[in-house]
Structures are given as structure tokens and as C-alpha cells.
C-alpha positions in Angstrom: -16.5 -32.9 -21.9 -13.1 -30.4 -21.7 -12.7 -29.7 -18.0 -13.8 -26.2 -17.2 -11.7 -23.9 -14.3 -14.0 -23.2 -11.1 -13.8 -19.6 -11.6 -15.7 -19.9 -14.9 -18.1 -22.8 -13.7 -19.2 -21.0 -11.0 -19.3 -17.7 -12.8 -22.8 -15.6 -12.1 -25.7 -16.3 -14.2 -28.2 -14.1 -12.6 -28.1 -11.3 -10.4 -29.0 -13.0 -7.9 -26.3 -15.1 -7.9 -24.0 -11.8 -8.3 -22.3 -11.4 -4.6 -20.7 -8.2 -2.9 -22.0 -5.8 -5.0 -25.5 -5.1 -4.4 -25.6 -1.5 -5.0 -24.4 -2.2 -8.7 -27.4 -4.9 -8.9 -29.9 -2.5 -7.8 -29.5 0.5 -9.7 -29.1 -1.9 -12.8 -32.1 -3.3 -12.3 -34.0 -0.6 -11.4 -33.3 0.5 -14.5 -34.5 -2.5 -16.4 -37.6 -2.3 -14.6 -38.3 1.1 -15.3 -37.1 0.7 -19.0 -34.8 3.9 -18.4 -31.7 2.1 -20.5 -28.6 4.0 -21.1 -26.4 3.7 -24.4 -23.0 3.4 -22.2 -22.0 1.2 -18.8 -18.9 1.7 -18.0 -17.8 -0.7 -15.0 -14.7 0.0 -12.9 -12.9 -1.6 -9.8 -10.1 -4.2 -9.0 -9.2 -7.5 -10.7 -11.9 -10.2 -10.2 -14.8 -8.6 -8.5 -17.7 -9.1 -11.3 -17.3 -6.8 -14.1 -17.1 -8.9 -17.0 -19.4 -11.5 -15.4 -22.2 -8.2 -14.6 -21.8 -7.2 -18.1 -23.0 -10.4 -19.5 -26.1 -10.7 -17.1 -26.8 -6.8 -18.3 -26.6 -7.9 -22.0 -28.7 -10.8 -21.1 -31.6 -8.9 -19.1 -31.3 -6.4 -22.3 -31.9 -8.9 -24.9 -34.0 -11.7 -23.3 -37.0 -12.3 -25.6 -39.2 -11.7 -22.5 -37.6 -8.5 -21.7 -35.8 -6.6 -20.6 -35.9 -7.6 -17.8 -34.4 -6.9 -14.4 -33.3 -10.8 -14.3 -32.5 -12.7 -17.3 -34.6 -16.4 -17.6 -31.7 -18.1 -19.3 -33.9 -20.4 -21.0 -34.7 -18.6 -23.8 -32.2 -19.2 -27.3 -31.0 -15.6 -26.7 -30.2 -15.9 -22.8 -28.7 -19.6 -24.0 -26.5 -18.1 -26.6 -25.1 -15.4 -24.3 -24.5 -17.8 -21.5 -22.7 -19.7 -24.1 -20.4 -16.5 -26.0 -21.9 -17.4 -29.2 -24.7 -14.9 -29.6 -24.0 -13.0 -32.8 -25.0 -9.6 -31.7 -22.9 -9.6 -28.5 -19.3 -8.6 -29.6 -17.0 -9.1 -27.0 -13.8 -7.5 -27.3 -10.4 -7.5 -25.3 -8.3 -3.9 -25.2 -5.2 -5.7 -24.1 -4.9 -7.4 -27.3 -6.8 -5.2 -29.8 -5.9 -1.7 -28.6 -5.2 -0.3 -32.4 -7.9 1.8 -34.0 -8.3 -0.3 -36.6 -9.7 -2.8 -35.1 -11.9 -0.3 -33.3 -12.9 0.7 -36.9 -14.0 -2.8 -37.6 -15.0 -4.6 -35.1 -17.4 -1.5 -33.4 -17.7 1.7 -35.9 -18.4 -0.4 -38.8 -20.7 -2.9 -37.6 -23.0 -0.4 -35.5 -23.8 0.2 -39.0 -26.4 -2.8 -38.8 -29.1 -3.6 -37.0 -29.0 -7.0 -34.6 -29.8 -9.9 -36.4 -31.5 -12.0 -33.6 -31.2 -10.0 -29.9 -33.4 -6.7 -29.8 -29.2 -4.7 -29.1 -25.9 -5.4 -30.2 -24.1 -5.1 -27.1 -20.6 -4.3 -27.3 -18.4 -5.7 -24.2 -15.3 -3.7 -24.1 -13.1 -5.7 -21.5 -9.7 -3.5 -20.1 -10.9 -0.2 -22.3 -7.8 1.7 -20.8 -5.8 -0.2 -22.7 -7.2 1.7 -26.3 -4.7 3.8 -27.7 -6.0 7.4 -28.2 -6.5 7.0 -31.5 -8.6 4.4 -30.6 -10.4 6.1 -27.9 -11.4 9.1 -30.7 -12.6 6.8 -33.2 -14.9 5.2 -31.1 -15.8 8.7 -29.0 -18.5 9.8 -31.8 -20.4 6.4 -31.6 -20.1 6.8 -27.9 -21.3 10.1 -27.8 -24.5 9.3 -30.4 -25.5 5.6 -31.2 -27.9 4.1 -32.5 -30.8 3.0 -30.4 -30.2 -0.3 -31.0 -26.3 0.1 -29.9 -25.1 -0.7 -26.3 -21.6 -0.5 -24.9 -20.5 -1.8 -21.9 -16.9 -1.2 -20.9 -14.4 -2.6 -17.8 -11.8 -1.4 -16.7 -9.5 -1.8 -13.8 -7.6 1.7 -13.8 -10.2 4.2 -14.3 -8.0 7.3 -14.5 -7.0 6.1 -18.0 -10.3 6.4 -19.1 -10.3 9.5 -21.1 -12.7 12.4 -19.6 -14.4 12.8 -22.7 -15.1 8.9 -22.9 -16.2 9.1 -19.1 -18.7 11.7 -19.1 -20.3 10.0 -21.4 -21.3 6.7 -19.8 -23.4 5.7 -16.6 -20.8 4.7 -14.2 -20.8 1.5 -11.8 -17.8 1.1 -9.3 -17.4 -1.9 -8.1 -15.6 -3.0 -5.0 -13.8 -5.5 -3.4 -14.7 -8.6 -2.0 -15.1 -8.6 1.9 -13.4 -11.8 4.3 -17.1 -13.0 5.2 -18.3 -12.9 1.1 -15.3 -14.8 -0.2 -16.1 -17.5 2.5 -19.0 -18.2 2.1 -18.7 -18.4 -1.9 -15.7 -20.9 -1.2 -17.6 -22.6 1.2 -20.5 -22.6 -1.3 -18.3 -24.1 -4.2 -16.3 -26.5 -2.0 -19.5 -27.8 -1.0 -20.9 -28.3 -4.7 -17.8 -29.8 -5.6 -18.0 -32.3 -2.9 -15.1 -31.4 -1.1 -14.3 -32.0 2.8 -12.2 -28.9 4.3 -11.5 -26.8 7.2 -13.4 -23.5 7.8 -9.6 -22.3 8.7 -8.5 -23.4 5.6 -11.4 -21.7 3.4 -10.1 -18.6 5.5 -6.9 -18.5 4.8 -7.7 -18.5 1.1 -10.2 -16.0 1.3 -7.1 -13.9 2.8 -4.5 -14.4 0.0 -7.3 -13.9 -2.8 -7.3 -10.1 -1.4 -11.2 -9.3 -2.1 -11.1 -10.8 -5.9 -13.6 -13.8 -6.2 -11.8 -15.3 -9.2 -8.4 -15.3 -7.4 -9.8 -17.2 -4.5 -11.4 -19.7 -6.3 -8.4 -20.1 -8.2 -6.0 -20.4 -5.5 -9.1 -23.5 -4.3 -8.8 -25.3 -7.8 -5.1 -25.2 -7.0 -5.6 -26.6 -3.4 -8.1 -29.0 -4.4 -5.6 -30.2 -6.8 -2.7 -31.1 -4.4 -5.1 -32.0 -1.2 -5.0 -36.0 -0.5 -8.8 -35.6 0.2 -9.3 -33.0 3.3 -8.6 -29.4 2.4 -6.5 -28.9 6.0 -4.5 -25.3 6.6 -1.2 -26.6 6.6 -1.9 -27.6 3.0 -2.9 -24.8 2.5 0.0 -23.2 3.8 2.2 -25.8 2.1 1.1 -25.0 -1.1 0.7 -21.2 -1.5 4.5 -20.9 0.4 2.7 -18.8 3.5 3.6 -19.3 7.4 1.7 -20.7 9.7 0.6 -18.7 12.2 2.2 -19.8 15.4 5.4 -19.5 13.5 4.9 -15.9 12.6 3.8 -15.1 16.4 7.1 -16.9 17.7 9.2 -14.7 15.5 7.5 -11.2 16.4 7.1 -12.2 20.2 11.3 -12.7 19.9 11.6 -9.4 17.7 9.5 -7.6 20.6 11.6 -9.0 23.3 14.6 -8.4 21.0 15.9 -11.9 21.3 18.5 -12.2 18.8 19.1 -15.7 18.7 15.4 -16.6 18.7 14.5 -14.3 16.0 17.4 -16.0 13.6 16.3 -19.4 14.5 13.0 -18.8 13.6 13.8 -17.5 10.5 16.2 -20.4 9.9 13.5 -22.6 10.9 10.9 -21.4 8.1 13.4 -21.1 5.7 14.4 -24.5 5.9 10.2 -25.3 5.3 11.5 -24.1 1.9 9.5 -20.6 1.8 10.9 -17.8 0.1 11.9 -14.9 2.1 9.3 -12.8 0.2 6.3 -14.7 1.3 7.6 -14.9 4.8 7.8 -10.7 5.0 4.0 -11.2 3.0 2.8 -13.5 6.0 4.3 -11.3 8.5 2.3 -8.6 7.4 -0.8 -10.3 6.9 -0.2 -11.2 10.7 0.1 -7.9 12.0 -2.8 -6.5 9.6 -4.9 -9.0 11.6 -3.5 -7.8 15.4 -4.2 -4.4 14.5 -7.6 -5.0 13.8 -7.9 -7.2 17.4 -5.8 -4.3 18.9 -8.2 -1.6 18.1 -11.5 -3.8 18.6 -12.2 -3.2 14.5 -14.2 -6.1 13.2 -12.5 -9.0 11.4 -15.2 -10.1 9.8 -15.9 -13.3 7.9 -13.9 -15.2 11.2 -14.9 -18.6 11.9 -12.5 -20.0 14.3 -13.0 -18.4 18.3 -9.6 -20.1 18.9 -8.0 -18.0 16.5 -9.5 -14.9 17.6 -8.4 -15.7 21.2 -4.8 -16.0 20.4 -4.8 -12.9 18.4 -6.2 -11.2 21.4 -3.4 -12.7 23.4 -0.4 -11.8 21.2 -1.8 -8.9 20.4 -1.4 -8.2 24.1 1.8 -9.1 24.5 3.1 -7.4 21.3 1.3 -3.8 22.7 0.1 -1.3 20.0 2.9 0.9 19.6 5.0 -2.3 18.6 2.7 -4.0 16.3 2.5 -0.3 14.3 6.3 0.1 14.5 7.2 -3.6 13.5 4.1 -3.1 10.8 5.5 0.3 9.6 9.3 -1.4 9.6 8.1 -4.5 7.4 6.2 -2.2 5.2 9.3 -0.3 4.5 11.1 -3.4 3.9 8.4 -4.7 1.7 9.6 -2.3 -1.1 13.2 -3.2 -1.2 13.5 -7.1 -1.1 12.2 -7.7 -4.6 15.8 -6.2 -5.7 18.1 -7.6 -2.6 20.6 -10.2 -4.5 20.7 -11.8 -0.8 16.8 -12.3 0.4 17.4 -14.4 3.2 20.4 -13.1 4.9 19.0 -9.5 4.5 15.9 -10.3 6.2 17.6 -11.3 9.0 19.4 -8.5 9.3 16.2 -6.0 8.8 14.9 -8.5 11.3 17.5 -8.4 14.0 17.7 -4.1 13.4 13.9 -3.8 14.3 14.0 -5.6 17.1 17.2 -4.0 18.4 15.4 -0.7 17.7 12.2 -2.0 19.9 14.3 -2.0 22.5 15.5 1.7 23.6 12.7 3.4 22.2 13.9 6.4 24.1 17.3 6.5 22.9 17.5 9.6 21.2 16.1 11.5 23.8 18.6 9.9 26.5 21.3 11.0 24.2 20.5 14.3 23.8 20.8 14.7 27.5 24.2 12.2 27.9 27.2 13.7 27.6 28.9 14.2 24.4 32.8 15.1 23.1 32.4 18.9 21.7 32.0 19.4 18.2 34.8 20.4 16.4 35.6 24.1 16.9 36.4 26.5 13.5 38.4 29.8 14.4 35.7 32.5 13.4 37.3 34.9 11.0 37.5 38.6 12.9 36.3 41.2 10.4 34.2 43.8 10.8 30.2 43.2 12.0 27.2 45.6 12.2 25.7 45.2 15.3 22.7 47.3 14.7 19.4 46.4 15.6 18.1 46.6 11.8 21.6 44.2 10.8 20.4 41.6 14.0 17.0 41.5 12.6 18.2 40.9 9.0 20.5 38.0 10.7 19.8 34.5 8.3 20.6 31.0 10.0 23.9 29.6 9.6 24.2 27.0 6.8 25.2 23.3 7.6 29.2 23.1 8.2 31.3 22.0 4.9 34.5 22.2 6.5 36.9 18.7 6.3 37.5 17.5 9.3 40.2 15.1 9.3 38.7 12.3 10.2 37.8 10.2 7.2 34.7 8.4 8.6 33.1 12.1 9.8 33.9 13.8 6.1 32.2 10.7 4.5 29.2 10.7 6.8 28.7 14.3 6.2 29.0 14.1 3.0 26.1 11.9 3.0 24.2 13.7 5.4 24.6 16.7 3.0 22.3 14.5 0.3 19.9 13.2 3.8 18.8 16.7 4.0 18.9 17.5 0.5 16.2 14.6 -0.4 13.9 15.7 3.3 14.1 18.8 2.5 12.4 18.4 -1.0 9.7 16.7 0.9 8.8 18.8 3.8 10.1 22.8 4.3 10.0 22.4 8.1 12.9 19.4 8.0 14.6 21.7 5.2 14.6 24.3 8.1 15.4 21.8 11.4 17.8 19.9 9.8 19.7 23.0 8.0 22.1 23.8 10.7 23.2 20.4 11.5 26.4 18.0 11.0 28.0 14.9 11.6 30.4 15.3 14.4 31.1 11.8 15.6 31.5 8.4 14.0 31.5 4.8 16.1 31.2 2.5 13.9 27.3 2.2 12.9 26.7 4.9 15.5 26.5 8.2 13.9 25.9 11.8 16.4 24.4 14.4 14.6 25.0 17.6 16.3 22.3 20.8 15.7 23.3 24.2 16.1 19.8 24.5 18.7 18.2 22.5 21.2 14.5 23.4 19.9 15.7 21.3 16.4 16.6 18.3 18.5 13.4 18.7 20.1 11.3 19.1 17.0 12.8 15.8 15.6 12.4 13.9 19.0 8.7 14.6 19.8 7.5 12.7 17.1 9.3 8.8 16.0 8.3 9.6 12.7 10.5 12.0 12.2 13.8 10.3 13.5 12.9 7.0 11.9 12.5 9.4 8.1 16.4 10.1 9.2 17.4 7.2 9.7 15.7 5.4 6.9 17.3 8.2 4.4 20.6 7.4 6.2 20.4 4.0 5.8 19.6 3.9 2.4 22.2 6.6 1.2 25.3 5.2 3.2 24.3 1.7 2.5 24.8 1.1 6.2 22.5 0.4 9.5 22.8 4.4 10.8 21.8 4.3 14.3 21.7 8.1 14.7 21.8 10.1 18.2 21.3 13.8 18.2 22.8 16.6 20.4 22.9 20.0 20.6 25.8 22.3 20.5 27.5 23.3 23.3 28.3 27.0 24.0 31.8 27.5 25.3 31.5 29.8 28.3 32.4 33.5 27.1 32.5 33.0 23.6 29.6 34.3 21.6 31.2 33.7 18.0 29.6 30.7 16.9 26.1 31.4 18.3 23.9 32.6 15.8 20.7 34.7 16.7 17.5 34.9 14.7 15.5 37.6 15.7 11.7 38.7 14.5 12.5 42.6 13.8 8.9 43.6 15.4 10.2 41.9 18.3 13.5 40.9 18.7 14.5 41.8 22.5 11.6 40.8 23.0 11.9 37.2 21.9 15.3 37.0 23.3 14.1 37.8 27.0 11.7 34.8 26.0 13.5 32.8 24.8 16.3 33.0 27.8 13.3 32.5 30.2 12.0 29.3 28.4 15.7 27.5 28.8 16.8 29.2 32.0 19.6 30.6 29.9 21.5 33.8 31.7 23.1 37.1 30.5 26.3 35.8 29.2 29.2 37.5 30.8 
């Protein structure tokens, strides 16, 4: 007999046997029971979590020859057939591959034409329905919309907004969801067992983690194991053979990023590397670490854990890590996540991103420090002297100064601020308050990687520093627009003593005075002379 993959051995024959998605089961059956049977199922959720396997136990129950009922006995012919995909009045067709409407034409319009031949239905399995092109989707809509009683569709799909609306509204929807940590263990546990093979709970575990809630990804990834394992199924095997990190190697490297230890962290990294894993999976298993100390870190339940040692050293590095670092080195990674797939150097730019975030770790204060330090004046522009109405209704009308386009001189400075121009350009499409904090600003100094950015107020500077968000959206724009590690500081202007030229006021013209008597009280700021 042809060897058979464990996903498809072990696929569900009853609804019993269905796991994870109990609230499909039930209203399904309920149905059944109370013979309230509608023409059109249509099934959604992720990749591996049932559909196709639910919508042969529903064309089952449906055309037992002691139903329907609300569980198939799979020893009648019909139940037999089904189990078997050779039952002549259950059509199952795949939208991937036969998306055109002529084959919807004659593979579904035409034969609904007919009655069954054996089954009391013709069922018609639509796997991946999204995939029909629109002309597809309006030849069958009419069938859809009024079959015969004797017609049942069942369709899957993974991306439901593709459905079309008018496709939709006319089936009885089921969403299905993804497996949890505790389900997919105990169904590898379940089939390790049947298959007679010795393993670590750990190992079943770290599986369960990489199939990411889909039941026929897991026991993939086991056939795969089982294949290489020289008779125990043991995590570093595991490990070995999907290309993931164990997990005291991913603590060592974000304990040395959190202490930013430079050396450490590139040894580390050298260290895995030379295990032969690919610089992608090692980001992927840095993440996966951190997903789980965030859950330890804020006392959410893991779920599905069967190893008390594990827990206990998540607790402990989770400890040690803090939660504002495991979110910032989480948030960092994720970041990172999206541009490594099209770095033509992997390895040496993860080090790099690597040895930044941890450098970054350490002063997270920095750009309030150098607000405060002391910093070289920006460059001063002679104002032009023409005539200006100083009227209360031309003060109230006053706009804020756009950012400065002036050259000036210095190479470095005109080519950072011509990249800052396109920083606030892209933020300021995304949020109107950065478009209005960041408007006034300019590069004004250049040290190597260290840029100043220098705002025309002290409130903008203060806006941007009270939340990390903020400054790290700078920074990241600035980084990926210069092509180089920007480690910004931000300042405020200084106001020569006596000279009111460059100082722009903005008044509210119900209360202007007002607001500047305010406003000098808030930042202790006198009556210039």
C-alpha cells in the first residue's frame, strides 16, 4: 500500500474527532438534528484549521443512508465512498486551478441539472472560492441564489474579503479559527503516540509553535522530524532540522543586547551562524522568544506549556530583560523583520541592526539630555528689513515659519537636510500633528552618524520627546532615507539676547495677549528688552 502523509491519515472522520472548533461543530449539527439544512456553507479562516476536512464530514452527515445526521456512521457505501473521494455525487472542485467560468459552466451549472444518482444531495466542495474569476463568480451566483433542493454548495476559503458581497450574503457562514498551543499538542502527542513514536513533550512544543495554529502544518513539520530522528524525537532535533535557535542561545544574545555588550552580542551571532542557520530564522526565533517573555512578563497565559523548567527561566530572563526592553527589542526586531528578505548581506546586517538596538538600550534618555546640553547656535540668516504691519489683526493672521531651505556650506548639513526635507514629507502624510511639530525644524549639525535637529520651539522638542514612539518614527524614516544609522538629538533654538527677528509668534486672535502672558509665565520667559 502507497504510503499516505500524516496530515491526511489522521484527517477528521467525524465530528468528534474535529478539534479547536467546537462552535462550528455545534451549530452544524444542530442543524442536522433539527433538519434546518441550508443550500450554501461557506467556511472561512487560515490555512490548515479544518475547512476542507469539516466540509466532507457535512457532506457525509448530509448524505448518510441513515440520515442526515448530526454524525456520519462511515459504514454505510455512501459514508465509505466519501471517506474515499470517489462518491459520484460529491464534486470537489479546486479554484486555484479551475478559476475560468467555463469550467464553472460545466462542472456546477450544468450538472445541477441532474438529480444525485446514489447520495440523497450532490454536494459541491468549492475549495479556495476567492480564487474564481468574476465571471466565474456571476455564472455560478444564480444557482447560488436558487438551487435545487437537492443542490448543496460548500465553499472555503482563506481570504474572505474576496468573496464577492453578493456571493456572501447568500450562504450560512462558519469562521473558523486557529489552532491554540495546548490543541496542537495534544493532537501531536495523539499521533506520535499512534505512530509509535518516543519524543519529548518539549519537542512536541516546539512544533506546535512553528505550525502557527494550522493542524496540517504541524503534523507536517512531525512527518518531517520523524523522518530525520534516529529514534527519540529530542528538541535539538528539532531545532536542527527546522533551522530554529535554541533557546538558551537566543536568551544569551538578548541578555548581551540589554546590557549592550558589543562583543558578546557578535559572538553569539557568530556562534549560531556557524550552527549553519540562516539569518532569517535567527530574527524568526528571536521573536518567537520575546512573544513568549511578553506573555510571562504580563502574567498572560501560555497555554498548552508542559515543561515548569521552561516556564521558570522565562520568568527569570524575563526579569532581567524588564518590560520596556523586551517591547523595544520586540518592536526593533519587528521592524527589521520587513527588510531582511531584500538585504544582499543577511548576516553582516543583522549584526549591525543587532549592535544599533542594543547601543540604543543604553541612553534611553538621550534625547531629552540633549535637549538640555549645550549646543553650537544654529546658523544665523540676515532677516531682510522691509516694511511689517504690526497690528494686532496682522499678529493674529501671523502663519508659522516654514522649514529653512537655505545652503549652508557645509556639505554634510545641505545633504542631511535635504533628506530631512523628504523625513517630514513622508510623516507628515501620515499624521497632521508631526506635519505641524516637525514643520519648523532643520538640520543644523552633522558628526558623523550624529545628526542635531534644531526646532524653531521648545514645546515641539517636547511633543516629540514625551512619547519613544515618536523619536524612534524619526529616526527609522531617517535611517531608511539616508541609508545611514541616524542617531538624532533635538534642540531648540536659541534666542539671541535683543533680537526679536527670527522669533516668530502665533497668536489665537480671540486671545492673543492673552496667550502670550501665558505662555511667558509657563517658561519663565521675561519682557524682552
Amino acid at each position: 500500500m502507497a504510503y499516505v502523509s500524516l496530515y491526511r491519515k489522521y484527517r477528521s472522520q467525524t465530528f468528534a474527532d474535529l478539534i479547536g472548533q467546537n462552535h462550528v461543530v455545534k451549530t452544524l449539527q444542530n442543524g442536522l438534528a433539527s433538519n434546518r439544512i441550508a443550500h450554501a456553507y461557506l467556511f472561512t479562516g487560515p490555512r490548515g484549521t479544518g475547512k476542507t476536512s469539516t466540509a466532507r464530514l457535512l457532506a457525509k452527515a448530509l448524505c448518510c443512508e441513515k440520515g442526515p445526521l448530526p454524525e456520519p456512521c462511515n459504514e454505510c457505501p455512501i459514508c465509505k465512498a466519501i471517506t474515499e473521494g470517489s462518491c459520484v455525487d460529491v464534486y470537489e472542485m479546486d479554484a486555484a486551478s479551475e478559476a475560468g467560468v467555463e469550467e464553472v459552466r460545466d462542472k456546477i451549472v450544468s450538472a445541477t441539472e441532474y438529480r444525485p444518482m446514489q447520495a440523497r444531495y450532490k454536494v459541491f466542495i468549492i475549495d479556495e472560492v476567492h480564487d474564481l474569476s468574476a465571471k466565474a463568480f456571476d455564472a455560478l451566483l444564480k444557482t447560488i441564489e436558487e438551487p435545487p433542493d437537492y443542490i448543496i454548495f460548500i465553499l472555503a476559503t482563506t481570504e474572505f474579503n474576496k468573496v464577492p458581497p453578493t456571493i456572501r450574503s447568500r450562504c450560512q457562514k462558519h469562521e473558523f479559527h486557529r489552532a491554540s498551543l495546548a490543541d496542537l499538542t495534544s493532537r501531536l502527542a495523539y499521533v506520535a503516540k499512534c505512530e509509535g513514536v518516543d519524543n519529548e513533550p518539549k519537542a512536541l512544543t516546539a512544533i506546535a509553535k512553528m505550525a502557527d495554529g494550522s493542524y496540517r502544518d504541524a503534523l507536517t513539520l512531525l512527518e518531517q522530524v520523524i523522518l530525520t530522528a534516529d529514534g527519540r524525537v529530542t528538541v535539538a532535533q528539532v531545532y536542527d532540522q527546522l533551522g530554529l535557535v535554541a533557546d538558551d542561545l537566543v536568551d544569551r544574545i538578548l541578555l548581551a543586547i540589554r546590557e549592550g555588550d558589543v562583543a558578546e552580542t557578535s559572538k553569539m551571532l557568530n556562534e549560531v551562524v556557524r550552527l549553519g542557520r540562516d539569518p532569517r530564522m535567527i530574527l524568526e526565533s528571536l521573536l518567537y522568544r520575546l512573544a513568549d517573555l511578553t506573555r510571562v512578563a504580563y502574567a498572560i497565559d501560555l497555554g498548552g506549556t508542559v515543561d515548569p523548567a521552561g516556564d521558570a527561566v522565562l520568568h527569570e530572563v524575563g526579569t532581567r530583560l524588564g518590560k520596556a526592553n523586551i517591547l523595544a527589542i520586540r518592536s526593533e526586531l519587528s521592524q527589521a523583520h520587513k527588510f531582511i528578505r531584500d538585504i544582499s548581506l543577511p548576516r553582516l546586517w543583522l549584526e549591525s541592526e543587532l549592535i544599533r538596538i542594543s547601543q540604543r538600550l543604553q541612553a534611553p534618555q538621550a534625547p531629552r539630555a540633549a535637549v538640555a546640553a549645550a549646543t553650537p547656535a544654529p546658523p544665523k540668516t540676515t532677516p531682510k528689513h522691509e516694511p511689517k504691519d504690526e497690528s494686532p489683526r496682522a499678529a493674529s493672521k501671523a502663519e508659522p515659519k516654514p522649514a529653512q531651505t537655505e545652503l549652508s556650506g557645509d556639505p554634510q548639513i545641505d545633504e542631511a537636510n535635504r533628506v530631512w526635507a523628504l523625513v517630514k514629507e513622508e510623516l507628515g502624510k501620515v499624521s497632521k500633528t508631526m506635519k505641524m511639530h516637525l514643520g519648523g525644524s532643520r538640520v543644523s549639525a552633522v558628526d558623523g552618524l550624529r545628526v542635531t535637529l534644531t526646532f524653531s520651539r521648545q514645546m515641539d522638542v517636547d511633543w516629540v520627546c514625551e512619547d519613544p514612539k515618536r523619536l524612534a518614527a524619526i529616526t527609522e524614516a531617517g535611517r531608511r532615507l539616508s541609508g545611514k544609522d541616524w542617531q538624532v538629538e533635538l534642540v531648540a533654538a536659541s534666542k539671541p539676547n535683543g533680537d526679536n527677528g527670527d522669533v516668530q509668534t502665533v497668536e489665537l486672535a480671540s486671545e492673543g495677549q492673552k496667550l502670550v502672558q501665558v505662555v511667558r509665565n509657563v517658561f519663565e520667559v521675561g519682557e524682552s528688552n
